[in-house]
KOLMI-603277 format. One record per residue (C-alpha): x, y, z. Coordinates in steps of 0.25 Angstrom, whole numbers, plus 5000, padded with zeros to 4 digits. Last residue first. Layout:
XYZ...
This chain:
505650204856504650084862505349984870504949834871505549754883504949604884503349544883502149614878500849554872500149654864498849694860499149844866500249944866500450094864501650184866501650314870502550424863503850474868504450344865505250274876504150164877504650054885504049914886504749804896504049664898504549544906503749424903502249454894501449574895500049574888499349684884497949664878497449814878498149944877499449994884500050114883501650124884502150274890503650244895504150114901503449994906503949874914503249744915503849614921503549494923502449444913502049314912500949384904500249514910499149554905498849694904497349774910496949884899497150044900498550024903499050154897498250254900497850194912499250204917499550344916497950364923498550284934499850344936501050274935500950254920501850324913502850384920502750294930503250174920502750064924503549944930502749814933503149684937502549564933501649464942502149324941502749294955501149334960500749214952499549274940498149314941498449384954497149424963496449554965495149524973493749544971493349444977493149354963494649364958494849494952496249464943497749514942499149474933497949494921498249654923497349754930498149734944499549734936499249854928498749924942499949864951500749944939499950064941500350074955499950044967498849924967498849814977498849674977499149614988498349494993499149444980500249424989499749314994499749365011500449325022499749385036500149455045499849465061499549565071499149515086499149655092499249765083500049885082501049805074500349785061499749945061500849955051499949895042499150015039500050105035500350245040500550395034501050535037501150625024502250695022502250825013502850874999502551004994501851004982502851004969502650864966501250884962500350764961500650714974500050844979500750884992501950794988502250664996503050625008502650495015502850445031502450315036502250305049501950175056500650155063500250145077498750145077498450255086498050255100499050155104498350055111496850105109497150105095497749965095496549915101495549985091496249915080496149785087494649785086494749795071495549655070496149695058496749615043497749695036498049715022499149805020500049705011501149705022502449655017502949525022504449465018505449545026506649455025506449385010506049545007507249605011506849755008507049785023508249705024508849805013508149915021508749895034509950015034508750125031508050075043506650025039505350115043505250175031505350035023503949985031504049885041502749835045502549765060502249615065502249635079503349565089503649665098504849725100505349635087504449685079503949595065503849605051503149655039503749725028503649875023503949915007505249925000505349764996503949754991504349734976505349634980504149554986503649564999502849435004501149475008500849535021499249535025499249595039498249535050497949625063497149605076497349455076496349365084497049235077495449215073495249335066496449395062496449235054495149255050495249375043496449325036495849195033494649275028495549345018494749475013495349555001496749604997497249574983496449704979497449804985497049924980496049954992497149915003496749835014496149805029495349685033494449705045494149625058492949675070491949715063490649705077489949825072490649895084491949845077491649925064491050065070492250065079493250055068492450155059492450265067493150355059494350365068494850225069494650165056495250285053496450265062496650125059496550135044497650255044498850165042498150165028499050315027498850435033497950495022498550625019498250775019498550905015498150845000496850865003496950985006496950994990497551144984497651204999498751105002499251145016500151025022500351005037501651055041503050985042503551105036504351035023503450915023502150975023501450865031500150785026498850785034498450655039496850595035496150515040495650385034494150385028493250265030492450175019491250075017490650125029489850025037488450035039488449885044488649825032489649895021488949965007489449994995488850074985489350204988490750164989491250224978491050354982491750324994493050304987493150434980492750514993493750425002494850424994495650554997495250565011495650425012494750295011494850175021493850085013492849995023492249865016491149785026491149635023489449615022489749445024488949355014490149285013490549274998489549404996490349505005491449435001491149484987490549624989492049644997492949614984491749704976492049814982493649784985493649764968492749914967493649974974495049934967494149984955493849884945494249904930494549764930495449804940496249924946495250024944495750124953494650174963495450104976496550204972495850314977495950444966496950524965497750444955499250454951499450294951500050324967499150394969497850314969497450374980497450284994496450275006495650175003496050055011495249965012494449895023493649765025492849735039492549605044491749565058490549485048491749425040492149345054491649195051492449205038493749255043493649135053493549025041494549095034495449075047495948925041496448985029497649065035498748975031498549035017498449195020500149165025500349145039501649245044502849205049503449115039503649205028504349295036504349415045505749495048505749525062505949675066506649765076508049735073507649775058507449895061505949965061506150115059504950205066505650335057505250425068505650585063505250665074504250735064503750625058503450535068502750665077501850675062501650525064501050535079500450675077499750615063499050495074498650615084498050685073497150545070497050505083496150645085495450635073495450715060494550825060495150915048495551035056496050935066497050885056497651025053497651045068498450935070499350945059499551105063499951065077500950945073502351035070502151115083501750965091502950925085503851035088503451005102503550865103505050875100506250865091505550875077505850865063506550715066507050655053506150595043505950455034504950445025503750355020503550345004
């Protein structure tokens, strides 16, 4: 959740005081010299309070109609294909699954037919590596916190050209929120710390090495995405369209829905004419009943992007970071002990990058090219019969997008993972179903069907057990 601050500072000077120990912190643990200078610029943005507000007098609305759709991109596949041998897929890795309760990277969730999100992008790659006799390297962007868990599984897999099959972001550390001073947490040091974000791809790309390494083996164009989303894969007219348009940066945007009303939007700069993201922090308090206007502000970002490699490296030398909003989130210490002190921790996003670069453009995407796993109701709807594996790999909907149901769980009971294999140990079907709402502690065995809108309640102390049954209206258990 990003926040909104007041100016704590008034000068350079009480700045550089407030900084010190942050630097020093960070050289202690061998973090480059762009990397401290990049938490310099966001710590400076937090102390003096910038809110980088976009108005509505300084954007234009993007519609329907001004942006190609992935269909009347056909006529690059053919580009895209003759360039697989300068291709380079990445995911991103860097997330626990904490959100479900987990402490463990998400990618290892088995999300379905009993296959990890890891194992489906394995085999995803294994197959367009066969389909066109192309050795397509796979690169994960792990975290500190994933990197140990994930490379374990990764033995076995090998990229051409001695390439790593994955890369470690940095690290931020996290600030103490009523001193403004760098957290001490003796109990984990880990926690003194905090991935700054998948804004951090370019940096790290950057900083490890592995951008030179990958253009000096003559890689020139990648495809960047999120591990749990398993709608998204390689689109040859996608790749040739960056390719042959001579593009530096393709984002894939997909129609908001209701749903998607409280996240960032596409649209365009007036000063310039860039396409930009603009995320609800960064709307003026007066403006967010337009911002929520979906029929104005149609296009939300799926965090797939398309890159011309070489243009990274240019828009470094141009401003010797890559400019990137900031997004500022206050947590607990320990997430799991509410009573820890609570900190900031200073993050970016990848696709705000948009209008750093020269000659960006976006895409409009299917939305089932997004298909990503937050919550344990994405998990019952991933695993259920609304979802299959096509032949890639790939994550695609059984059923119309208009026909998927709404699903309300109740957190007391299953928010967490472990909560919510308990009780839906087996994949449902859903049938013609709308709506599914669950409330109170209701286990679920095999064959379960849900029919039209359905409503279960269990206001008894004890569980209550179901299985063999087609479901369909309100039923409450007393």
């Amino acid at each position: 959740m990003s926040s909104s601050l007041d100016c704590i500072v008034n000068s350079d000077y009480e700045l550089l005081a407030y900084f010190r120990p942050f630097a020093q912190k960070m050289e202690e643990h061998h973090l480059p010299a762009i990397v401290i200078n990049l938490f310099k610029c966001y710590f400076s943005q937090l102390l003096f309070g910038s809110q980088g507000k976009l108005t509505k007098s300084e954007i234009l609305p993007i519609q329907e109609e001004d942006l190609p759709t992935l269909r009347a991109l056909k006529e690059y596949h053919s580009v895209g294909v003759s360039n697989l041998n300068k291709f380079v897929m990445f995911k991103l890795n860097g997330g626990l699954g904490t959100s479900m309760g987990l402490q463990l990277p998400k990618s290892l969730l088995p999300v379905k037919n009993e296959k990890s999100f890891l194992e489906l992008t394995l085999e995803q790659v294994e197959y367009l590596r066969a389909k066109y006799s192309q050795p397509i390297p796979l690169i994960f962007m792990n975290s500190f916190y994933t990197n140990e868990k994930t490379i374990s599984r990764l033995e076995d897999f090998n990229n051409p050209d001695s390439l790593p099959s994955s890369f470690v972001q940095n690290k931020f550390p996290r600030i103490l929120k009523k001193k403004l001073t760098p957290v001490s947490w003796p109990k984990d040091p880990n926690l003194e710390w905090n991935p700054p974000g998948h804004g951090d791809f370019y940096t790290a790309l950057l900083t490890s090495g592995l951008l030179d390494r990958l253009l000096n083996r003559g890689y020139r164009y990648a495809f960047v995405s999120n591990c749990d989303n398993l709608g998204a894969n390689l689109d040859l007219s996608i790749l040739g369209y960056l390719i042959k348009e001579e593009l530096s940066f393709v984002m894939e945007v997909t129609k908001r829905t209701p749903l998607d009303k409280k996240g960032g939007h596409l649209c365009r700069l007036l000063k310039n004419y860039r396409l930009a993201l603009r995320e609800l922090a960064q709307c003026p308090s007066n403006e967010l009943t337009d911002f929520q206007n979906i029929k104005l502000y149609s296009f939300f970002n799926t965090n797939s992007l398309w890159l011309d490699l070489q243009q990274i490296k240019k828009v470094f030398l141009r401003h010797k970071i890559m400019p990137l909003d900031l997004i500022i989130n206050e947590k607990h210490v320990d997430s799991t002990d509410h009573s820890s002190p609570l900190v900031y921790q200073l993050e970016t996003a990848m696709g705000s990058a948009i209008s750093a670069f020269d000659f960006a453009e976006a895409v409009n995407v299917p939305r089932t090219r997004f298909s990503p796993v937050k919550t344990t109701a994405d998990l019952l709807l991933i695993r259920s019969n609304c979802y299959q594996i096509n032949e890639l790999s790939t994550i695609e909907l059984n059923i119309p997008q208009e026909n998927l149901p709404t699903i309300e769980l109740d957190p007391a009971f299953y928010k967490n993972y472990d909560q919510f294999e308990q009780r839906f140990p087996y994949p449902v079907k859903f049938d013609h179903c709308s709506s599914l709402k669950v409330k109170g502690d209701i286990y679920f065995g095999k064959n379960i069907t849900f029919n039209k809108d359905v409503v279960l309640i269990n206001k008894k102390s004890e569980k209550v057990f179901l299985e063999n049954m087609r479901i369909e209206g309100e039923r409450v258990f007393e």
